[in-house]
C-alpha positions as CSV (number, residue, x, y, z in Angstrom):
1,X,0.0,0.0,0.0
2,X,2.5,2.6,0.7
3,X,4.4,2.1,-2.7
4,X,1.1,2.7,-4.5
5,X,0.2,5.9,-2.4
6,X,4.2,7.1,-3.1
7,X,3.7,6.5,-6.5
8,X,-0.4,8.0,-6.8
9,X,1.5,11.2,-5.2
10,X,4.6,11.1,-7.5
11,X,2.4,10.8,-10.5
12,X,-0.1,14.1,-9.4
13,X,3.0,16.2,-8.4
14,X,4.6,15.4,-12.3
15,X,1.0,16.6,-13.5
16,X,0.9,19.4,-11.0
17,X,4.2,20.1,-13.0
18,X,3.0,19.8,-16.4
19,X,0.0,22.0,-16.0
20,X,2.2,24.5,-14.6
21,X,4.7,24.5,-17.3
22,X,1.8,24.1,-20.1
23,X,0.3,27.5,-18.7
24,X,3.5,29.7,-18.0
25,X,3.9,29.6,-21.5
26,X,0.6,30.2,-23.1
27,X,0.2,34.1,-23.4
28,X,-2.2,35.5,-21.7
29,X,-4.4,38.3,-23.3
30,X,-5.2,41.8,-21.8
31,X,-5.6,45.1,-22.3
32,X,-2.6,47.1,-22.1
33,X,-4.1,49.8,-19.5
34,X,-5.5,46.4,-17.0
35,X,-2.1,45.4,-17.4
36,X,-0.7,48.5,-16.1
37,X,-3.2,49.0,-13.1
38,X,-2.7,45.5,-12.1
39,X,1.4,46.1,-11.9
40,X,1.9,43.1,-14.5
41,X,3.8,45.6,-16.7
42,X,4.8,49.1,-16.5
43,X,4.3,51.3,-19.6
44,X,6.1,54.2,-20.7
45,X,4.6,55.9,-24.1
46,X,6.2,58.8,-25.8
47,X,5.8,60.9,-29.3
48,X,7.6,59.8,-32.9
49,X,7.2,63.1,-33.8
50,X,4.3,62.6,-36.3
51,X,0.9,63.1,-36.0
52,X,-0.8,59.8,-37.9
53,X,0.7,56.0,-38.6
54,X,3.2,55.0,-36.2
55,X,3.3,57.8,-33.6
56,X,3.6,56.4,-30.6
57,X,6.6,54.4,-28.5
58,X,5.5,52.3,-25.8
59,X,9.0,51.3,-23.7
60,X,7.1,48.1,-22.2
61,X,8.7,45.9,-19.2
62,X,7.1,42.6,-18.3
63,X,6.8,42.9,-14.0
64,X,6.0,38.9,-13.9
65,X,7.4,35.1,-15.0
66,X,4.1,35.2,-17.2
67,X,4.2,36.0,-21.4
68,X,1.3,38.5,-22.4
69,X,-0.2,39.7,-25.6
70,X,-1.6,43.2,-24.9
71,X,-4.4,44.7,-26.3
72,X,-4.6,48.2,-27.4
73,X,-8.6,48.6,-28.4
74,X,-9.2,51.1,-30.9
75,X,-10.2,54.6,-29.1
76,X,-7.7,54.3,-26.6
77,X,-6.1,58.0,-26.4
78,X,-3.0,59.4,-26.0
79,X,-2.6,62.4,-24.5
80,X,0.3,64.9,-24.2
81,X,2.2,66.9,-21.4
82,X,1.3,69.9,-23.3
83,X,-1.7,70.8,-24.2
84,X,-1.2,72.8,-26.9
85,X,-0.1,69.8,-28.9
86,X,-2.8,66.8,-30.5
87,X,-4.0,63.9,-28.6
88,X,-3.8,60.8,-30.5
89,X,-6.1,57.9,-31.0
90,X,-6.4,54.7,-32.5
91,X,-8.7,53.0,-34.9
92,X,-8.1,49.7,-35.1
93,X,-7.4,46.8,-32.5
94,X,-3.2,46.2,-32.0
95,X,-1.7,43.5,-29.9
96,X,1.9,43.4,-28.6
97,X,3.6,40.5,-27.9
98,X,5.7,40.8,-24.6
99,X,7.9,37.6,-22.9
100,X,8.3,36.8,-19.3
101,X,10.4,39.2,-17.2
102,X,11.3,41.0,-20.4
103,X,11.9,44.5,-22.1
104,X,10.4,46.0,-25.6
105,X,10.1,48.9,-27.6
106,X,6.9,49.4,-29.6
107,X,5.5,51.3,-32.2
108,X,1.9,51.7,-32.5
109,X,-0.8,53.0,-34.9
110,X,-2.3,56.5,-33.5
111,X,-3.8,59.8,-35.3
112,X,-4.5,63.4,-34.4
113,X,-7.6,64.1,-32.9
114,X,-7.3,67.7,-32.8
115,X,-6.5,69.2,-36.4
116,X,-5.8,72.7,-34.9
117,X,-3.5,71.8,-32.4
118,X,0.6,71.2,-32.6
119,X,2.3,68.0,-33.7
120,X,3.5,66.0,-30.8
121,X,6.9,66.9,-30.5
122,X,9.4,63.8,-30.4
123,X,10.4,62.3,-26.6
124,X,7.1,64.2,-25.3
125,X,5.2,61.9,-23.2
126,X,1.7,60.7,-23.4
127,X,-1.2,59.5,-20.5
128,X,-3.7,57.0,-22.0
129,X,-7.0,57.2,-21.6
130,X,-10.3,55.8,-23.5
131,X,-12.4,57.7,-26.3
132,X,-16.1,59.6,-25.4
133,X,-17.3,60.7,-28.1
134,X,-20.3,58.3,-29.4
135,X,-19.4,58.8,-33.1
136,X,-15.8,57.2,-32.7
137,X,-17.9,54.3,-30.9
138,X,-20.0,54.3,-34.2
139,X,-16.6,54.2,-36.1
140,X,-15.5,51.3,-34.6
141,X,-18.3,49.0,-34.6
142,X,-18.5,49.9,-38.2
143,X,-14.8,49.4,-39.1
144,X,-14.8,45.6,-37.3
145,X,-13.4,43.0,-39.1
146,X,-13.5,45.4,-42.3
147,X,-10.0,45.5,-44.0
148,X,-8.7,49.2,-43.5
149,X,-7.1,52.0,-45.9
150,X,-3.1,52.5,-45.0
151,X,-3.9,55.7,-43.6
152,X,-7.3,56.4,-41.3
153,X,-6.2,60.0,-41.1
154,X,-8.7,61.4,-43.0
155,X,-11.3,59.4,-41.6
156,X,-10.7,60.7,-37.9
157,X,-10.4,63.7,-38.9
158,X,-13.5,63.7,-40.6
159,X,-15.1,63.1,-36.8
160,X,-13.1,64.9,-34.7
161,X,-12.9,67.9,-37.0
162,X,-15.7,68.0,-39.2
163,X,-13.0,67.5,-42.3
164,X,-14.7,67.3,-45.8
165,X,-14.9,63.3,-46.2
166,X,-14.3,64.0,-50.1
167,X,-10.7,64.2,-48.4
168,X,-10.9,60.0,-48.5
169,X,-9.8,58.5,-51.6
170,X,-13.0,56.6,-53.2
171,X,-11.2,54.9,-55.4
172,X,-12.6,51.4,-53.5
173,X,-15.4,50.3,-52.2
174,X,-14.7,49.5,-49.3
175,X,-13.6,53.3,-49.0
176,X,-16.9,54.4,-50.6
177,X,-18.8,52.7,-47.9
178,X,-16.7,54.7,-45.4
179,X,-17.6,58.2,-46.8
180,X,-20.9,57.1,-47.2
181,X,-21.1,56.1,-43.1
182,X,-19.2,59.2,-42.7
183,X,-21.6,61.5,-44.2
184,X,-24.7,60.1,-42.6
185,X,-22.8,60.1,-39.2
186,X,-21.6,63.6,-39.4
187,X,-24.5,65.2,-41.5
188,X,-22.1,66.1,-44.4
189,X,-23.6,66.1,-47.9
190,X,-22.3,62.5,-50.0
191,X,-20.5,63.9,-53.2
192,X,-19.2,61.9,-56.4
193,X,-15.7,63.2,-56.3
194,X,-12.5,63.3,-54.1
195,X,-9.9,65.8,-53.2
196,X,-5.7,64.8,-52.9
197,X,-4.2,66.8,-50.3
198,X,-1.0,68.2,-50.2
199,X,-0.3,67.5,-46.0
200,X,3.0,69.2,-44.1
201,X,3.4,69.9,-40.7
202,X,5.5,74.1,-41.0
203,X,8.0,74.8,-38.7
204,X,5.7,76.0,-35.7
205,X,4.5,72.4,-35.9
206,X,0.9,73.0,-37.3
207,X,-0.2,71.3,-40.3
208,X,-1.1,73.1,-43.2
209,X,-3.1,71.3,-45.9
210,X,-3.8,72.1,-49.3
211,X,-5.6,70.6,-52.0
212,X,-3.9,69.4,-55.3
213,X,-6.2,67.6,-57.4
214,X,-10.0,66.9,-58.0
215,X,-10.5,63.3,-58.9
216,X,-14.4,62.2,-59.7
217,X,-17.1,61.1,-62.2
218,X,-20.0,61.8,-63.5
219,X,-23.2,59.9,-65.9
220,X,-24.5,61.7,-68.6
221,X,-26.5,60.5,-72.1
222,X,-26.8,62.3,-75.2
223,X,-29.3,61.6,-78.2
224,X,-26.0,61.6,-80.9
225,X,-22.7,61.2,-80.5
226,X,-20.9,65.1,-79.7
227,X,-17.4,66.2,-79.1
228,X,-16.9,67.6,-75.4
229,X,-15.0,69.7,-73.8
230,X,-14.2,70.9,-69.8
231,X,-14.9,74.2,-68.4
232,X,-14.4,75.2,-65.2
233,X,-16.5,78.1,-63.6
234,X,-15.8,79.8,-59.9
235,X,-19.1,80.4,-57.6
236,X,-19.3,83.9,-59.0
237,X,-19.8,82.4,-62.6
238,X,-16.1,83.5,-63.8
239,X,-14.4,80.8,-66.1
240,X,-11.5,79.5,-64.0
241,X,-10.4,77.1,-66.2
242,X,-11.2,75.4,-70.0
243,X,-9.8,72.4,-71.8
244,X,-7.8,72.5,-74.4
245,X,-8.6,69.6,-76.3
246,X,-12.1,67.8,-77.1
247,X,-13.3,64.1,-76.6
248,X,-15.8,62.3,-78.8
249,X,-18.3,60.9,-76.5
250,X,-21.0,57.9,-78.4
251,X,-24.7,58.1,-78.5
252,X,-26.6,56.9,-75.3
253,X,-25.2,56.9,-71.5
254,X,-21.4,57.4,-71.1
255,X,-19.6,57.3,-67.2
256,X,-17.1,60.3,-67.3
257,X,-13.9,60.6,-65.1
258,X,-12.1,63.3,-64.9
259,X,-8.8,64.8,-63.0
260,X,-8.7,68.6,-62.3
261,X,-5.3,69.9,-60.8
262,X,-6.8,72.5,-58.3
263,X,-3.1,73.2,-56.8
264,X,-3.5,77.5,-55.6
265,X,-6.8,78.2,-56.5
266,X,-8.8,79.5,-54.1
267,X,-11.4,78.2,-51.1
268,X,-14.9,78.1,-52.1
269,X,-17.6,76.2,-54.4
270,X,-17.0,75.6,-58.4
271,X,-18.8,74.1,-60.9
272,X,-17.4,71.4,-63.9
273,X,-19.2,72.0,-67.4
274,X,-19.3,69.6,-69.9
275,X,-20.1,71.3,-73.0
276,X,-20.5,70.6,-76.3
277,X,-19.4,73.6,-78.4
278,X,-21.6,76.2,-76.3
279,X,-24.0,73.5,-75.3
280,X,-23.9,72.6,-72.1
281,X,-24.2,68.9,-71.4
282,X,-23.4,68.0,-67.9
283,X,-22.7,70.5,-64.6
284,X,-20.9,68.9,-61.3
285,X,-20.3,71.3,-58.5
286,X,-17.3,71.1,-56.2
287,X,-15.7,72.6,-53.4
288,X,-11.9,73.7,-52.5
């Protein structure tokens, strides 16, 4: 009897073993700020000097024998030491692998959240918090498990600024389903056209952006089959800007794209005339 009850308690202490082995090396998954409040880790996050993509360093230390994979949800914030410069955010989901009683470095995916303010100046530090504002919510549930554009700039801006979403390419559609949840979330008017921005951040640290190039389309039919040309009309009806060379275009529906370079001209609302000698075929109004 006693050799069987030496071995019954040599054989649970080796599974005793096993399961503790087995589960100090199976990650375990939380969010990056219960990880910080619980000690597990202590967090250090500071500026890359931009405003958008990778603009945050997390200088991560791993407290515990235990591996993690942090979460960073999308609307977690990042604030600075001064005010006067943007607090970031982030719109997608990250995770960060860290080992046991180990050190990392890590960049993650944040974006101003405040158009008017500075760019976060390199080395300055950020406190995290967690997004308020209802529409981001409605962002995120939208965005889930939707692949996203390389840049969500525009579309945070377009939020937390009340940016024209004609800023976001539409060149998919995945991106025209954006700026068509854009508009209806923000009340802004769903347009057939969208506007490349020239974006730099001057030497005060603001960022100045400027509008290059007018991209959209337009349906149209004709009875016959008619040579047109492009003119281009400010909101005062002065002629801004005409084609120099005509297109034949067939009898019945044709799908028109067109590429304006709007690069210095003035803020405000044009129209695009398609004309036909001095018939005019089509209008499209835009804005600068």
């Amino acid at each position: 009897m006693k050799k069987s009850l030496h071995f019954f308690v040599f054989l649970f202490s080796g599974i005793g073993l096993i399961v503790s082995f087995t589960s100090s090396t199976n990650e375990i998954k939380i969010s990056l700020n219960e990880a910080i409040q619980k000690g597990y880790i202590k967090c250090n996050s500071a500026s890359t000097g931009s405003f958008n993509g990778k603009s945050v360093k997390l200088q991560l230390q791993n407290n515990t024998v235990r591996p993690f994979q942090l979460i960073i949800p999308p609307g977690t914030l990042f604030y600075p030491s001064d005010s006067g410069e943007q607090t970031l955010i982030t719109v997608e989901q990250q995770m960060i692998s860290l080992s046991p009683s180990s050190n990392k470095t890590e960049s993650v995916n944040a974006y101003c959240s405040e158009h008017s303010d500075q760019c976060p100046s390199e080395g300055r530090f950020f406190t995290m918090g967690a997004n308020k504002n209802p529409k981001f919510d409605s962002l995120f549930v939208f965005l889930k498990n939707k692949t996203l554009p390389s840049s969500q700039q525009d579309i945070v801006w377009a939020i937390s600024d009340n940016s024209p979403v004609s800023n976001i390419s539409m060149e998919a559609k995945s991106l025209r389903e954006i700026r068509s949840f854009l508009c209806k979330l923000t009340g802004q008017e769903e347009v057939n056209y969208s506007m490349d921005m020239a974006t730099t951040v001057n030497n005060l640290g603001f960022i100045d952006q400027k509008p290059i190039q007018l991209k959209g389309f337009v349906s149209f039919d004709v009875p016959d089959s008619k040579w047109i040309h492009q003119e281009v009309y400010d909101e005062n009806g002065k002629l801004k800007f005409k084609s120099d060379q005509a297109f034949e275009i067939p009898k019945g529906t044709s799908d028109y794209t067109f590429n304006i370079g709007v690069k210095n001209w003035n803020s405000g609302k044009y129209t695009l005339k398609l004309k036909a000698g001095s018939e005019v075929i089509e209008t499209y109004p835009f804005k600068v």
